[in-house]
N, C-alpha and C positions, 0 to 999 in steps of 0.2 A: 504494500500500500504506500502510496508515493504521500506524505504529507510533509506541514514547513512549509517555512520560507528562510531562503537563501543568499547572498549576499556575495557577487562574487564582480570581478575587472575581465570585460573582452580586452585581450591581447591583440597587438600590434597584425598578427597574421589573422585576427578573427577569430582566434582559440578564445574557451571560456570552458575553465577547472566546471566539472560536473560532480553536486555534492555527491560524498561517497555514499549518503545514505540512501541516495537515489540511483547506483549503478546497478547496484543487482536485481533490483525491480526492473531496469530500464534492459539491462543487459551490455553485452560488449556492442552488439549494433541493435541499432533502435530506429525511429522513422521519425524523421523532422518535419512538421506541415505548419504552414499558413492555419494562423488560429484565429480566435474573433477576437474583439477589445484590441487588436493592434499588437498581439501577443502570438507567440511561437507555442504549438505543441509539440510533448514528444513522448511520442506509445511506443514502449515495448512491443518487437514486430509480434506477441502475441497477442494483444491489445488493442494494434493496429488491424491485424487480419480480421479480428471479431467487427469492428469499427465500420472497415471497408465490408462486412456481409449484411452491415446494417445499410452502409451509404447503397450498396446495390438492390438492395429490396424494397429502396423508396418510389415511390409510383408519383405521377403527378406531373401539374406542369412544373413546379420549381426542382425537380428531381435530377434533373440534367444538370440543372445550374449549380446544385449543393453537390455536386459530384464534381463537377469542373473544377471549382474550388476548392476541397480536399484532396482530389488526385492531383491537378497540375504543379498544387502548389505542396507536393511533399519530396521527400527524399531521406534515403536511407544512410546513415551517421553512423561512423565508428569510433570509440572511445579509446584513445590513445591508450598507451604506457604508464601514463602521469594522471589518468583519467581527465585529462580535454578533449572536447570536442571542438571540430571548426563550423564554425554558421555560416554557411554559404553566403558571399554577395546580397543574391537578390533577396533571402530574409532577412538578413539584416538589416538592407533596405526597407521590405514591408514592417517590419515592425518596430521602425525607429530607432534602431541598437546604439547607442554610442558604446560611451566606456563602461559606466556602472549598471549591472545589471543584477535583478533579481530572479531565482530561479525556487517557484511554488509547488508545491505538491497539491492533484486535485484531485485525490483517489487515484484512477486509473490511469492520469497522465499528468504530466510533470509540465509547466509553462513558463515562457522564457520571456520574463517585463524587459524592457529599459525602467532602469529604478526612479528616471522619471514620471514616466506614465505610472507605474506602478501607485507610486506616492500620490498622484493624483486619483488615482481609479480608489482605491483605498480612503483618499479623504472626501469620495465624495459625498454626497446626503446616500447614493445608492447602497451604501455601504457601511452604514447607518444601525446598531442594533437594534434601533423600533422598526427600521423598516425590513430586516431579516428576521424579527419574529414575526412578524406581518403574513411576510412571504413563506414563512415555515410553517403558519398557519393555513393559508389558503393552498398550501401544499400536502396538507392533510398531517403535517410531519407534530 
């Protein structure tokens, strides 16, 4: 179970230390996608496969579209020696990476802030604990 949060410096090559309490869930290779909030996910290719049997058995008009965006935008990442990984370019681009990054555990997949956005997404009213018991009520939870 991937949980926390993390606190780690992308390097100069795009390398970024992956906590180690997140490698054996994650494994030695794992699968990088384009996530929502402007944020990186990353499934255990066990994880990922279940993932990818859900995004295939969506019907509809929008079914194409949620699939275009999980598949085009993933890729498979292998965890170095020193346990880094590199973030490709183009995600890093999509989700605004500088240097300081935060790295969250969400149950079944692990998510990769810029610890700017992070900080903002965190301070917002969404995130709010009247308004997560709200929602953990209308959730049945």
């Amino acid at each position: 179970m991937l949980i926390g949060e993390y606190y780690h410096n992308l390097d100069t090559k795009g390398r970024v230390s992956i906590p180690s309490k997140f490698r054996d869930d994650l494994g030695g290779t794992f699968v990088l996608s384009k996530g929502l909030d402007d944020c990186l996910y990353a499934y255990s290719v066990m994880e990922w496969e279940g993932f990818q049997r859900d995004l295939l058995e969506l019907r509809g008009k929008d079914a194409q579209k949620v699939r275009r965006f999980f598949f085009s935008g993933a890729s498979e990442c292998e965890i170095d020696s020193q346990g880094r990984v590199v973030i490709p370019p183009v995600f890093r681009e999509y989700a605004g990476l500088k240097k300081e990054l935060v790295i969250i555990g969400n149950s079944n997949r692990a998510e990769i802030w810029d610890k700017e956005k992070w900080t903002k997404y965190i301070s917002d009213s969404s995130f709010d604990s009247e308004e997560i018991a709200e929602a953990m009520e209308r959730l049945g939870l």
